[in-house]
Each structure stands twice: as structure tokens, then as C-alpha cells.
TORKOL-4160 file (C-alpha; in steps of 0.2 Angstrom, whole numbers, padded with zeros to 4 digits, m for minus):
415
<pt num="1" X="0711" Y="0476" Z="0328"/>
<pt num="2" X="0714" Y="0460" Z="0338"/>
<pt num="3" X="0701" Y="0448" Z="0343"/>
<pt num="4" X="0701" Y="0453" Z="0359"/>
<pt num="5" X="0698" Y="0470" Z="0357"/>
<pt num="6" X="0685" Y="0467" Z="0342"/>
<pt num="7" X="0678" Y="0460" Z="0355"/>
<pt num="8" X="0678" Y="0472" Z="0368"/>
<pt num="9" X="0673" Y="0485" Z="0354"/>
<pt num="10" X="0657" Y="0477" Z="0350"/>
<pt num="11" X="0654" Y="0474" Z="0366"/>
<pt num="12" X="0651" Y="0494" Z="0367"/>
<pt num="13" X="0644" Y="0495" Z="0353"/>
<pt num="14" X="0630" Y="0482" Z="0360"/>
<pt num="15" X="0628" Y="0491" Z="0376"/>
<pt num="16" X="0622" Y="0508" Z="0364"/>
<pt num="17" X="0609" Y="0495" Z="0355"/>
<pt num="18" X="0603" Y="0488" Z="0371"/>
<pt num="19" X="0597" Y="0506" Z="0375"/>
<pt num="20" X="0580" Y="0511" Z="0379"/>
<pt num="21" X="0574" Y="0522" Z="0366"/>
<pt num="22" X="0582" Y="0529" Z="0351"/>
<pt num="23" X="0600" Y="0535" Z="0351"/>
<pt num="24" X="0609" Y="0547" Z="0338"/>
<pt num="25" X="0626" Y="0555" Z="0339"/>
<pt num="26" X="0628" Y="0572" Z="0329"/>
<pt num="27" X="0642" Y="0583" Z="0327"/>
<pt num="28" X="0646" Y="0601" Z="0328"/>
<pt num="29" X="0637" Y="0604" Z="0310"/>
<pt num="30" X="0623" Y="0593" Z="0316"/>
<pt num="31" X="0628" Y="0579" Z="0304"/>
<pt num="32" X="0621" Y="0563" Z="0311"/>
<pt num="33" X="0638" Y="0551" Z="0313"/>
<pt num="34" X="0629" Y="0538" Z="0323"/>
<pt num="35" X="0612" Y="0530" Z="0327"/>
<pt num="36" X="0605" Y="0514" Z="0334"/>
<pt num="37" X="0594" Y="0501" Z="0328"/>
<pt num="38" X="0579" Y="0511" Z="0337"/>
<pt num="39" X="0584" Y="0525" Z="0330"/>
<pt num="40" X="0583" Y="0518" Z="0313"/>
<pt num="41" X="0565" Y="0511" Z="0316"/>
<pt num="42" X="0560" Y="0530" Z="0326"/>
<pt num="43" X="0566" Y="0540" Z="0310"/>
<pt num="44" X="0561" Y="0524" Z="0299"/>
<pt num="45" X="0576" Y="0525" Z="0289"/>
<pt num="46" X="0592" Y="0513" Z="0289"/>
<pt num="47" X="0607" Y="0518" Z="0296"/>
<pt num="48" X="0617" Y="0521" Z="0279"/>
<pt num="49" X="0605" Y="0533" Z="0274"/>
<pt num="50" X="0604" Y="0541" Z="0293"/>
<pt num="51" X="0625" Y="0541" Z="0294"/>
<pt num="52" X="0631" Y="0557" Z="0286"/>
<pt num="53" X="0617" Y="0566" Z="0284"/>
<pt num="54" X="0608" Y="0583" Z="0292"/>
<pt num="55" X="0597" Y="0577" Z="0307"/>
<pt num="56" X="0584" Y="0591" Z="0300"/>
<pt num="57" X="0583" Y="0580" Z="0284"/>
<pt num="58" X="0585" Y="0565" Z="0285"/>
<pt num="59" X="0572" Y="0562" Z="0302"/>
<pt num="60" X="0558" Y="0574" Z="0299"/>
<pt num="61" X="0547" Y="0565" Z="0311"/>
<pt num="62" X="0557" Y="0569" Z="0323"/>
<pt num="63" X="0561" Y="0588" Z="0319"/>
<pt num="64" X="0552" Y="0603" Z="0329"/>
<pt num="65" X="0558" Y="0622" Z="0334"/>
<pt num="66" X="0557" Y="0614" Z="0353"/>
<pt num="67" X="0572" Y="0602" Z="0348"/>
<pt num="68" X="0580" Y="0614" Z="0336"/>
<pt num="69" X="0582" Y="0628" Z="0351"/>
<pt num="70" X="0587" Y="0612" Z="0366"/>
<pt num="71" X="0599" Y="0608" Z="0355"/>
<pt num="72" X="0606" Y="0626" Z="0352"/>
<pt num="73" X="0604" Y="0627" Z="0370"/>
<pt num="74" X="0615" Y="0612" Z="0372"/>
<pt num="75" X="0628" Y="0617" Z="0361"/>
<pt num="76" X="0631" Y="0635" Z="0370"/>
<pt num="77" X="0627" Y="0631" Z="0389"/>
<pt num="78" X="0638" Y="0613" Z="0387"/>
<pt num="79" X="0628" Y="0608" Z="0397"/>
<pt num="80" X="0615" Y="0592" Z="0398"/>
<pt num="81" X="0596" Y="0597" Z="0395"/>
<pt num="82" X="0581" Y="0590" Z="0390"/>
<pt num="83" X="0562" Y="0595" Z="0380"/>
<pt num="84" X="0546" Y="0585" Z="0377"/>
<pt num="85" X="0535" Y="0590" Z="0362"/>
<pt num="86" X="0523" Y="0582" Z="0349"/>
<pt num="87" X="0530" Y="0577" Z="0333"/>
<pt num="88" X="0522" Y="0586" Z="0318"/>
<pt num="89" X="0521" Y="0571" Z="0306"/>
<pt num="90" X="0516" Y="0558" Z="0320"/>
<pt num="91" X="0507" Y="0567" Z="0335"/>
<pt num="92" X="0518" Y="0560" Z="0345"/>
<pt num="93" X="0523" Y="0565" Z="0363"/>
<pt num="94" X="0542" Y="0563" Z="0361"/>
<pt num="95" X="0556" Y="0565" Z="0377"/>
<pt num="96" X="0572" Y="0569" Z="0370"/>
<pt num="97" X="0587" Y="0569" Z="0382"/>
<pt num="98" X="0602" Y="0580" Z="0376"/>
<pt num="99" X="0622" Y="0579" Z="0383"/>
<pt num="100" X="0633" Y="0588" Z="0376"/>
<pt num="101" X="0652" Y="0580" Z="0368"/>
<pt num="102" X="0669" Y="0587" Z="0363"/>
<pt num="103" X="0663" Y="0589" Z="0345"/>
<pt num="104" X="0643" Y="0587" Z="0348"/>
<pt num="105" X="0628" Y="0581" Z="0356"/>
<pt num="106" X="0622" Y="0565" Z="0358"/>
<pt num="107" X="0602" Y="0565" Z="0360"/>
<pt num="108" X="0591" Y="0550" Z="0368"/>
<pt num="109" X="0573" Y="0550" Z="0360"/>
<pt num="110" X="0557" Y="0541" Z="0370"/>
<pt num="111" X="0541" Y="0539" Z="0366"/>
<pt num="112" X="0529" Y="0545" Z="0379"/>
<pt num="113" X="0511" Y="0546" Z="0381"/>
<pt num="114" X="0509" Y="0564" Z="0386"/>
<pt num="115" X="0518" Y="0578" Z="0391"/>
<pt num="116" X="0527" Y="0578" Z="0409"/>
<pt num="117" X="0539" Y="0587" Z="0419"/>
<pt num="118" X="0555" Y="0578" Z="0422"/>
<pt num="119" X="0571" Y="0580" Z="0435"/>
<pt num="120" X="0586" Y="0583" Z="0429"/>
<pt num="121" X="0596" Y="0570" Z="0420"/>
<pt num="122" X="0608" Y="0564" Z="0432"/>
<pt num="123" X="0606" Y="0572" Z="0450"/>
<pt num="124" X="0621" Y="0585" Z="0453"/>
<pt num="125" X="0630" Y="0580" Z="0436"/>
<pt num="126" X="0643" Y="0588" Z="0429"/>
<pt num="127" X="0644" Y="0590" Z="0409"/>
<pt num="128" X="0654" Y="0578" Z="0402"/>
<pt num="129" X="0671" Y="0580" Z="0390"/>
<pt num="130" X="0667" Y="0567" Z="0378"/>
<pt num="131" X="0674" Y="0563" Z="0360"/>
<pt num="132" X="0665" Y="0562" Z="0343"/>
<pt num="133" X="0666" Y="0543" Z="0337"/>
<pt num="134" X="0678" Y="0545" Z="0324"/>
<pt num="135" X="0670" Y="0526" Z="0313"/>
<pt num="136" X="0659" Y="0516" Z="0322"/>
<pt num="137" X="0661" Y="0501" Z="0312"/>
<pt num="138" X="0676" Y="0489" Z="0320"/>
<pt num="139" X="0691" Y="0492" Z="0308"/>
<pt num="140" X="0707" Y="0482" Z="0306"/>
<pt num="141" X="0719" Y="0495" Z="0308"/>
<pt num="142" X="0725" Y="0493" Z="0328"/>
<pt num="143" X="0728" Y="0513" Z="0332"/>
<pt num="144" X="0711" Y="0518" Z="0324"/>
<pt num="145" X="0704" Y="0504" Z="0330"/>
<pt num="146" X="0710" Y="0509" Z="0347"/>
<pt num="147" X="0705" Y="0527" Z="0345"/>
<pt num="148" X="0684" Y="0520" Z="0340"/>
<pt num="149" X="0685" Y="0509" Z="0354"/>
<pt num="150" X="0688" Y="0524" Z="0366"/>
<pt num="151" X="0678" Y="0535" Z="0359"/>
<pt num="152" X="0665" Y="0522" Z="0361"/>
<pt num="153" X="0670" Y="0521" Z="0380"/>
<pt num="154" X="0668" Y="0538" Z="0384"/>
<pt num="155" X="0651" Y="0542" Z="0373"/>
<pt num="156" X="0645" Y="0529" Z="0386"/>
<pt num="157" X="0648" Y="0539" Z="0399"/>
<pt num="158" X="0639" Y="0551" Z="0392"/>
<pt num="159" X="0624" Y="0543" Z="0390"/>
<pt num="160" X="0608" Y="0548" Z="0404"/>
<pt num="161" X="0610" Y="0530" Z="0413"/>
<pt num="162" X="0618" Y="0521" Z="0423"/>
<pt num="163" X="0626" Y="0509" Z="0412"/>
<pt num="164" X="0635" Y="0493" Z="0416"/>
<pt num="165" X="0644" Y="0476" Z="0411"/>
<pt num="166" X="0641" Y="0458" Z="0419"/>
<pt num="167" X="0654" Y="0443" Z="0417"/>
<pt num="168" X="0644" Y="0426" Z="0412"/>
<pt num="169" X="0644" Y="0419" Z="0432"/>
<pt num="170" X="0634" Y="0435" Z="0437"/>
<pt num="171" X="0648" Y="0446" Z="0445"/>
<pt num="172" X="0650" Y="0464" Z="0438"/>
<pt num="173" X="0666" Y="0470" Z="0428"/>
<pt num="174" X="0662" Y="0485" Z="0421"/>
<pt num="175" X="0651" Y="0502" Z="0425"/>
<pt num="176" X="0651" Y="0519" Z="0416"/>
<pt num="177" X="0657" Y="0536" Z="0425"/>
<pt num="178" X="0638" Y="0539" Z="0430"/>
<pt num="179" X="0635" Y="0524" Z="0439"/>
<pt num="180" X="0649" Y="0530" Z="0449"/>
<pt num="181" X="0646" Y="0546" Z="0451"/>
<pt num="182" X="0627" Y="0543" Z="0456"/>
<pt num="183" X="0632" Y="0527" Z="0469"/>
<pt num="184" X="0648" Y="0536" Z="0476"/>
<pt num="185" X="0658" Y="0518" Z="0472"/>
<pt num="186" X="0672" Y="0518" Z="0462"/>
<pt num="187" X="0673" Y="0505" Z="0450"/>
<pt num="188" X="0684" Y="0493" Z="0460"/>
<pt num="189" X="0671" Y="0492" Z="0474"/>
<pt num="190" X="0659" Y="0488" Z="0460"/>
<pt num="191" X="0668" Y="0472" Z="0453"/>
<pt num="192" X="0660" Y="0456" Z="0459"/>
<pt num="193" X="0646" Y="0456" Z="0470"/>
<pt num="194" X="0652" Y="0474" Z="0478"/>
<pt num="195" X="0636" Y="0483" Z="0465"/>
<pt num="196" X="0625" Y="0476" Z="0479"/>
<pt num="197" X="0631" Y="0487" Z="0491"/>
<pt num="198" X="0621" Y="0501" Z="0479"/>
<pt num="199" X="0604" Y="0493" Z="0482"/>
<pt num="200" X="0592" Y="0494" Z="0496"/>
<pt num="201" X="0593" Y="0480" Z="0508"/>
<pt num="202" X="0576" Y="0477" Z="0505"/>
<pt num="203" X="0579" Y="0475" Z="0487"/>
<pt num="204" X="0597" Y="0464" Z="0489"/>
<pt num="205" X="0588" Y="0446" Z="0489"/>
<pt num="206" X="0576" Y="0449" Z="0477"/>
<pt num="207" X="0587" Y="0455" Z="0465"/>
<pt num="208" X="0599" Y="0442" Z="0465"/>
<pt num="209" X="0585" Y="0428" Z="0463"/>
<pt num="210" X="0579" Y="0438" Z="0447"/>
<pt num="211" X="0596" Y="0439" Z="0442"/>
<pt num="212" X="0604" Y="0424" Z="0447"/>
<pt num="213" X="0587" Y="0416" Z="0435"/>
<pt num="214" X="0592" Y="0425" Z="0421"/>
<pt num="215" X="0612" Y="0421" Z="0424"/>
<pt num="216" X="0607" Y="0402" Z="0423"/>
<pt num="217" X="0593" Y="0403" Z="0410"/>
<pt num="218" X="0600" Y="0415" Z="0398"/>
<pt num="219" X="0584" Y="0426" Z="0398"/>
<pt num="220" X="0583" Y="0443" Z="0399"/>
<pt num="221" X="0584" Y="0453" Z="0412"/>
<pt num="222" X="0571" Y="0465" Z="0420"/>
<pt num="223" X="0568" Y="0472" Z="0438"/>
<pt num="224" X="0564" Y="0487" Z="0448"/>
<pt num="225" X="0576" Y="0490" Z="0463"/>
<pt num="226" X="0580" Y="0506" Z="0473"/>
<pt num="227" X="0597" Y="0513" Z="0473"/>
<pt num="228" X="0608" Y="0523" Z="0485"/>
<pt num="229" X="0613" Y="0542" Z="0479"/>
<pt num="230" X="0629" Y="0540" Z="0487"/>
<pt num="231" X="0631" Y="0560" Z="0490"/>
<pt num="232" X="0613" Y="0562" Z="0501"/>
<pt num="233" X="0612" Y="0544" Z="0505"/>
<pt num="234" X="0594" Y="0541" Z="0498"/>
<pt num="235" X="0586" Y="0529" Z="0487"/>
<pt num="236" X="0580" Y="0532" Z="0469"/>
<pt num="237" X="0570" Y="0517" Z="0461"/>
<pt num="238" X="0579" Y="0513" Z="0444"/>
<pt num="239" X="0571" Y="0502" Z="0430"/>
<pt num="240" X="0585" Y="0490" Z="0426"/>
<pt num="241" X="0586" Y="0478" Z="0410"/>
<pt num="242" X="0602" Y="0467" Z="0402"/>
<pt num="243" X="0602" Y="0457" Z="0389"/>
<pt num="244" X="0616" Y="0442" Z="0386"/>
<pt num="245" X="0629" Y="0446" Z="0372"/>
<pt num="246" X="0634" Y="0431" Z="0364"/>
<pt num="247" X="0648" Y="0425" Z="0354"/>
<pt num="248" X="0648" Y="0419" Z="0337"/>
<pt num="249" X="0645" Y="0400" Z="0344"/>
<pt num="250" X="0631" Y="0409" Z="0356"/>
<pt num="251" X="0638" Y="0407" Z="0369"/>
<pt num="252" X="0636" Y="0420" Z="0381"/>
<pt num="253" X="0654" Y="0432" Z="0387"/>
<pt num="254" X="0645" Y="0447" Z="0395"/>
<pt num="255" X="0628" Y="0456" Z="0401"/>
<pt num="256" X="0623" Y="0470" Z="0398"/>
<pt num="257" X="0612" Y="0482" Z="0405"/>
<pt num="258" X="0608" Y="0500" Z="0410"/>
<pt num="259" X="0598" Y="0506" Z="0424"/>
<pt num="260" X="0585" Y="0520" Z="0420"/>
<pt num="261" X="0579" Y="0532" Z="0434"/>
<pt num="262" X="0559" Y="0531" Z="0437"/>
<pt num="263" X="0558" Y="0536" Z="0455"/>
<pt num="264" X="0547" Y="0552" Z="0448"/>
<pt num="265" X="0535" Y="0536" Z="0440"/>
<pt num="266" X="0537" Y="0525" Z="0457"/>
<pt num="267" X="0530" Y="0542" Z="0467"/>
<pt num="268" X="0520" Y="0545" Z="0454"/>
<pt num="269" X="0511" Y="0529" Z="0455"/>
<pt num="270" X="0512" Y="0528" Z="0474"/>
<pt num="271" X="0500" Y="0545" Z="0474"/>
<pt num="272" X="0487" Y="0538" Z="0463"/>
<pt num="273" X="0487" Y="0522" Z="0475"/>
<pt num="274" X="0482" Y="0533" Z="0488"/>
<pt num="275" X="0471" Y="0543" Z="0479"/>
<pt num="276" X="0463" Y="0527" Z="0471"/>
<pt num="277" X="0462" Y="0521" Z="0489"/>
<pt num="278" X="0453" Y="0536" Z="0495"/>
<pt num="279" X="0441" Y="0534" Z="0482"/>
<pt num="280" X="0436" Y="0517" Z="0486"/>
<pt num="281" X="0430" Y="0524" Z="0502"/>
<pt num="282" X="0421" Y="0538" Z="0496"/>
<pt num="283" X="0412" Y="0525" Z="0482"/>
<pt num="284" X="0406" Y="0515" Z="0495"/>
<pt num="285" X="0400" Y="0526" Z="0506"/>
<pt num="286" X="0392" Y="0538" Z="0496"/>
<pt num="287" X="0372" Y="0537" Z="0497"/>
<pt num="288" X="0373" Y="0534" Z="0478"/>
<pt num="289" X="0376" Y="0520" Z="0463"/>
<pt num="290" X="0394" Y="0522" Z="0459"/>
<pt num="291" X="0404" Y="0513" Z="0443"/>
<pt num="292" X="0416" Y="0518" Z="0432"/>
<pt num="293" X="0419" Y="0516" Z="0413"/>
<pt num="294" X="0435" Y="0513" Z="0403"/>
<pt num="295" X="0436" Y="0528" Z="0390"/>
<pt num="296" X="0447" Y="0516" Z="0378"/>
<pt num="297" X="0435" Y="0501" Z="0374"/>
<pt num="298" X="0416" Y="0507" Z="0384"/>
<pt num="299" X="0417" Y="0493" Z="0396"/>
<pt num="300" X="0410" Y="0498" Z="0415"/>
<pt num="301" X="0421" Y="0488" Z="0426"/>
<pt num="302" X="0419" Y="0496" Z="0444"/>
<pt num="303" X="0399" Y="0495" Z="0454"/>
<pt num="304" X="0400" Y="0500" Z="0472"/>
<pt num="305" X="0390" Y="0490" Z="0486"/>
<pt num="306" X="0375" Y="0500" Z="0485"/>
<pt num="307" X="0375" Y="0497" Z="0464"/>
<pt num="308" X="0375" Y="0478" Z="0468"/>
<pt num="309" X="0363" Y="0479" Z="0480"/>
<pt num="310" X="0351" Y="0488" Z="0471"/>
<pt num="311" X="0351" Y="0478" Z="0456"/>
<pt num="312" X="0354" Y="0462" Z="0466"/>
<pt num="313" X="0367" Y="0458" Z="0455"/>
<pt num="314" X="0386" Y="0452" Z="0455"/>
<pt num="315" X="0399" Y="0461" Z="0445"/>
<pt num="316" X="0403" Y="0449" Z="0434"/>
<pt num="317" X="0385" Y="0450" Z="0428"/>
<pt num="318" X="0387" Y="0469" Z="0429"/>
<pt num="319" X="0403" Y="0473" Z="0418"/>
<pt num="320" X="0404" Y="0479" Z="0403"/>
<pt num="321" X="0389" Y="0482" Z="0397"/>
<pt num="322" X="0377" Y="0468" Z="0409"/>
<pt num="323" X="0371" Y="0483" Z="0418"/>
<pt num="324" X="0362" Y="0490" Z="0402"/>
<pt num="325" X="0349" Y="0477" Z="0406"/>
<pt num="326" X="0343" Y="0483" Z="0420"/>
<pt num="327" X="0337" Y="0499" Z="0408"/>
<pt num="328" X="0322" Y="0501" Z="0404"/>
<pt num="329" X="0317" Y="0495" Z="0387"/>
<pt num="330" X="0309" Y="0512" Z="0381"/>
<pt num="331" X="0323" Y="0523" Z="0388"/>
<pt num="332" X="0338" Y="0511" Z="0383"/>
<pt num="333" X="0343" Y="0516" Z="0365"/>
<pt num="334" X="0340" Y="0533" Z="0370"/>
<pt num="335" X="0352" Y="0532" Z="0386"/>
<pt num="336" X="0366" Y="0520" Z="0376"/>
<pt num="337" X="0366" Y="0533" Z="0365"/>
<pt num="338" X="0370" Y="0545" Z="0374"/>
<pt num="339" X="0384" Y="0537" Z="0386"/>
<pt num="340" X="0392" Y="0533" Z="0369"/>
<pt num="341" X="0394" Y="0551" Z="0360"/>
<pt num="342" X="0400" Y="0556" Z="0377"/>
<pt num="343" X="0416" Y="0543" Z="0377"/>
<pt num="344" X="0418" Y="0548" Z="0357"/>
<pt num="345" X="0417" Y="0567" Z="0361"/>
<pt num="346" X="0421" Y="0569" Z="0379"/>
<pt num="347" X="0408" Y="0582" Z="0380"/>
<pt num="348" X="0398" Y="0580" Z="0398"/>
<pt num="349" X="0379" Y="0572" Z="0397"/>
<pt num="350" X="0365" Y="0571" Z="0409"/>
<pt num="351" X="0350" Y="0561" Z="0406"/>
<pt num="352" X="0334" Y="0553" Z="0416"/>
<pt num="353" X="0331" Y="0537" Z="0413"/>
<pt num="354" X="0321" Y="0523" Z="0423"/>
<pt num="355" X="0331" Y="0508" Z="0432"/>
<pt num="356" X="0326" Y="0492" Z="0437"/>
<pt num="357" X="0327" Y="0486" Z="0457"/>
<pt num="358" X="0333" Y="0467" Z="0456"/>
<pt num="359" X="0321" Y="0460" Z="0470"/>
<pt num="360" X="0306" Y="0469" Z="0464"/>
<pt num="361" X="0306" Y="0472" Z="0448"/>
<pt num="362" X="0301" Y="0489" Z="0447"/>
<pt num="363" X="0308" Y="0504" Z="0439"/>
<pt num="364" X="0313" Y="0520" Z="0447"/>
<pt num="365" X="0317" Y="0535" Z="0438"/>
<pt num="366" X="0336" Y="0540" Z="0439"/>
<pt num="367" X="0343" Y="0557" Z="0433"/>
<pt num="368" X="0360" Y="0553" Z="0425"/>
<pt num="369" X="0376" Y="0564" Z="0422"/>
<pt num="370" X="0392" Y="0561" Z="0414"/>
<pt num="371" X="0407" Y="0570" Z="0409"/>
<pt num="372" X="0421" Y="0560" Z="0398"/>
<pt num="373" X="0437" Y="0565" Z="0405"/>
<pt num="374" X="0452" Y="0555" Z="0403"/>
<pt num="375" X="0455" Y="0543" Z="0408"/>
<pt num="376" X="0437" Y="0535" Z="0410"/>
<pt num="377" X="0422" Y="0540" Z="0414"/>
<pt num="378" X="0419" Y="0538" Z="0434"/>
<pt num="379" X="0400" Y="0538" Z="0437"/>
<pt num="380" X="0387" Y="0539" Z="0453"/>
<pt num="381" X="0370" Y="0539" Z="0455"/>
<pt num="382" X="0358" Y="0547" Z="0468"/>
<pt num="383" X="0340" Y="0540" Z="0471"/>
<pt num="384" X="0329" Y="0552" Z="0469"/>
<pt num="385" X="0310" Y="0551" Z="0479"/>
<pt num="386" X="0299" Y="0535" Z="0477"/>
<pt num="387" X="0285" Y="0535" Z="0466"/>
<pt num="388" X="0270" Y="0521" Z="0459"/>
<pt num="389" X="0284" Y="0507" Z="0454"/>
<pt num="390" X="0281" Y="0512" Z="0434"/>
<pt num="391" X="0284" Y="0530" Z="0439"/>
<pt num="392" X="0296" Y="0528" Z="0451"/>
<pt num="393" X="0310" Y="0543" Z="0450"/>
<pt num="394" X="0327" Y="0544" Z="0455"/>
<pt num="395" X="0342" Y="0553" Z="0452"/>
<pt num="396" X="0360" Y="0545" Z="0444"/>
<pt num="397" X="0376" Y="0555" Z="0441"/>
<pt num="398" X="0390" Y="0550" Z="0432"/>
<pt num="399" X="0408" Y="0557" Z="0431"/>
<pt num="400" X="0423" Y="0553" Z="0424"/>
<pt num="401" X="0437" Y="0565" Z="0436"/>
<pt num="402" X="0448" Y="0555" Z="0441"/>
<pt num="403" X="0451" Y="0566" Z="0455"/>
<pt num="404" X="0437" Y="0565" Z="0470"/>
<pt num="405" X="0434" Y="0578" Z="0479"/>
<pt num="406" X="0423" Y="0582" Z="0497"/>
<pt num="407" X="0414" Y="0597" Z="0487"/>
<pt num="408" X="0406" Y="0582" Z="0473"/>
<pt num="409" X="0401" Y="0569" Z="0485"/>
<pt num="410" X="0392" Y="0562" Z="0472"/>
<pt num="411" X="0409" Y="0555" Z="0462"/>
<pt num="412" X="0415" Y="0540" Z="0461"/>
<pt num="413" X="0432" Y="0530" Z="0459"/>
<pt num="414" X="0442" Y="0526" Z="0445"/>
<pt num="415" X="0451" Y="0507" Z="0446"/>
């Protein structure tokens, strides 16, 4: 193979290695033929011991009836499809993506935190006719070499981004057949700057400042941007990341980068913004002590107005666990207690303990109620009716929803 196509060839072979998430390629006998470095470090094996061996053997991690029946379903429907399911050795939530290819599938493994449903891979895609790679490694005989090289081309295409190659300057040279097919532009209107046309006016300027840094910098490239569907005209936000590929002197001769679809997440997010805001409004209105608890470390770190108030405190000397000090001493170890087993167990708790008043001094009685939900307990308080300051009794009620709602006045926020 010449120089230049060596070149070119491990140029593709970088773009599938700069991939989020693990990539494997398996043919019609589901014989692994290739798989990236993150596959490698997912299945914990190297890639000589991966190549040429069953998938079912050789990655046990990664092995469950949901995969085994997408990718049956993949290989008879030819078309793309994806599962979500737990590993059996790790516990692991994994996303696999599946496509199907002239001669097998090729199947994109993520890491996820739970179960979630997902869209469709590409909107309104059509299955892709894509070759098996005959040898991935970059050989010296020019018509094989040739034949790897444009196997390599079109198993890009077929992978679930949009996928795409950047000169040194900045300017674009190459994009895959989705990144086509989802902007409407063909790869012509692509070259130079004509990609911008693709992204949100909004997004145009602050994309080319991030970019432009990492063109002159050599960094890595990372940004969130919206992108036009050229067939209904709306916007998506993609996740987009490219990393330099560097000659043998380290000088840099392309980018490349993919762009990963999150607008599900960026919805996603944008509810629980609301929501979080809606809860904000109910904590500091509510006739109740409101603050909220972090299930992964135990550390409060929300106190309405009214909690401040009350204690005459500021929340720096609130968080974490400052607010235990306003405890009674005799009903501390007792309460602590408590709070803790219900963030081990997540198993509700109510319990009446005494509270100080910050300007006074004295103690009135609080009844206290928890539940540990994920993601961290939400909590409230309700004075109860004034008693002889050592006797005082009030009500407090905790709750770790993390969704309010107008029938629990008593709930709190989670930020």
C-alpha cells in the first residue's frame, strides 16, 4: 500500500478508535473480526485474543439472552436495533447499538447508569449494505490493501453517528453517509466551512470559538451544539468530540470526530430544570423546615428560608452534617441513627426528636419522617404546637421523592 493510502487507511481505522464506547465487528457465524481499543478494556481481553473468536466466549461480561435475541433480530430483520440490559458478571446497565452488514453486524456497547428508553438510532434511516472488513491491519499488498480500506469506509458508514474528518486549518474534508443523510447536505456542501450551515445559528459562533481553540492548541475537542434534520427542518442537540491524528513527526494531518445524538438527555435535563425549579418554590413556601440529603455520601446540602431562620443559621454552617448540632444531645445518636440505616437501606423512617431555636435556645419537639429514595433523601419539617421551651413539640418530615407533588405539601426539593 502506498504512503498515502496507509495514511488514509489509518486514518479510518482512528476514526473507529476515537469512538465513544466499545466497538466490535462479528460475522455471519458471530466470529469477532474486529474490535477497538474500548472493546478490548469492556471485555478485558486484547485484541489478539478477541479477533477470531466467538463473541459468546471470549467476552462473557458482555453475554445475555437480551443481546443473544437483538442480535438474532438483527440478522433476520436486517435492520438496525438496539437493547439495554445488566451484565450478569458486572451488574452493569449496558446499551448496545446493533446495525446490521453484508456479512454481519457490527454492535456499539455503552456503559449506562440505568435502564432507559431510547429513539431510534438514526431518525428515518434506512439499513445500510456494508461489507465485512476482510484484515484490518494495513497490509502492503495494493489491491487488498485497497479492498481493507473500503471496507473500512463503508463500516463507517454504518456506525450510529454522525462521523466526520477535519483538514489541520479547521475546514471539513470528509463526513460519513449519516451525516448526510441526517443534515440533508451532500458532502460537497460539507467541504470547508459549508458544516456550519448544519448548526443552529445560535450555536455557529460558539462553536467555531471552541473549535477554532482547539484547531490552534491541538486539544481535544468537546462541545454540545444543535443540529438541523434536514428532512423536518428541526434541531437535535448532538454531543461532538474530535481528537488530532498525528503523523509519525506529531504533527497533526487530520481531526476527527463524531457527533452523538443526546437531544432525549438535553430534554431530559431541561424537565428536571423545571421541575427542580418548581420545587424551589414549593420549599420556600411551605410552612415547614425543608432540606435535602445526598444518598451517595450523607451530606445535607439544601435548608430552605424558614430552616435558616429557625436555627439562625447560614448554610455553610448547616451542610453536611452542621445541622446535627442543633439536636438535642439526648435524642442525637438515637436520631443519627436512624437517618443513617435509612440511606444504607432505603427503607422509610419517622422519628420525634427535639430541636434547637437559634435566638433562644430552646428545644421544641419535631416529629421527623424519611424515605430513601434515589436519588437523595428530600426532607421537610412541620412545627407542631408550642409547649414549656424543654418540652416543646413540633413536627419534622422528611422525604427523598424527587418528584413534588400538591397532594404532599410537606416535600421538599432536591438540588
Amino acid at each position: 500500500m502506498s504512503n498515502t493510502k496507509q495514511t488514509e487507511y489509518e486514518t479510518l481505522i482512528s476514526m473507529i478508535e476515537t469512538l465513544s464506547g466499545a466497538f466490535f465487528f462479528i460475522d455471519d457465524t458471530d466470529t469477532i473480526m474486529y474490535a477497538n481499543a474500548r472493546a478490548q478494556v469492556l471485555s478485558g481481553a486484547t485484541r489478539e485474543e478477541l479477533c477470531g473468536t466467538l463473541l459468546w466466549r471470549s467476552a462473557p461480561q458482555l453475554v445475555s439472552t437480551a443481546l443473544y435475541q437483538a442480535v438474532l433480530k438483527t440478522r433476520q430483520t436486517q435492520e438496525p436495533t438496539e437493547v439495554e440490559y445488566a451484565s450478569p458478571v458486572t451488574r452493569r446497565w449496558l446499551h448496545v447499538q446493533l446495525a446490521p452488514t453484508v456479512g454481519g453486524i457490527m454492535l456499539q456497547f455503552h456503559e449506562v447508569r440505568a435502564a432507559a428508553r431510547h429513539q431510534e438510532l438514526v431518525p428515518n434511516s434506512q439499513p445500510l449494505s456494508v461489507a465485512a472488513p476482510h484484515s484490518l491491519p494495513v497490509g502492503s499488498n495494493t489491491s487488498t490493501g485497497k479492498q481493507a480500506e473500503d471496507d473500512m469506509r463503508v463500516l463507517i458508514d454504518a456506525i450510529p453517528q454522525l462521523v466526520w474528518i477535519m483538514r489541520p486549518d479547521g475546514g471539513g474534508e470528509y463526513c460519513n453517509q449519516r451525516w448526510c443523510d441526517y443534515t440533508g447536505m451532500t458532502f460537497q456542501q460539507a467541504q470547508g466551512d459549508g458544516w456550519l450551515q448544519a448548526i443552529h445559528p445560535d450555536d455557529q459562533q460558539p462553536t467555531l470559538v471552541v473549535w477554532q481553540r482547539s484547531v490552534q492548541t491541538g486539544l481535544p475537542y468537546e462541545t454540545e451544539q444543535r443540529v438541523r434534520q434536514g428532512t423536518t427542518g428541526a434541531y437535535r442537540w448532538f454531543l461532538v468530540r474530535a481528537l488530532p491524528y498525528k503523523d509519525r513527526q506529531g504533527t497533526i494531518v487530520k481531526w476527527v470526530g463524531t457527533s452523538t445524538d443526546i437531544d432525549e438527555q438535553k430534554q431530559a435535563e431541561a424537565r428536571a430544570k423545571a421541575s427542580e425549579e418548581n420545587w424551589h418554590v414549593l420549599a420556600e413556601t411551605v410552612p415547614q423546615l425543608v432540606w435535602t440529603t445526598r444518598a451517595e455520601d450523607g451530606l445535607s446540602d439544601y435548608f430552605n428560608r424558614r430552616f435558616c431562620d429557625y436555627t439562625h443559621a447560614t448554610w455553610e454552617q448547616l451542610y453536611g452534617y452542621g445541622w446535627s448540632q442543633f439536636l438535642h444531645p439526648d435524642d442525637a445518636e438515637r436520631t443519627l441513627a436512624l437517618r443513617e440505616q435509612s440511606l444504607r437501606t432505603g427503607i422509610s423512617y419517622a422519628v420525634e426528636h427535639r430541636f434547637r431555636e437559634g435566638q433562644t435556645g430552646c428545644y421544641r419537639w419535631f416529629l421527623a419522617r424519611a424515605s430513601g429514595l434515589a436519588p437523595a433523601p428530600i426532607s421537610t419539617s412541620r412545627n407542631g404546637r408550642r409547649k414549656p421551651c424543654a418540652k416543646a413539640r413540633s413536627a419534622f418530615a422528611p422525604s427523598s421523592t424527587p418528584i413534588l407533588s400538591g397532594l404532599l405539601p410537606t416535600r421538599g426539593k432536591r438540588r
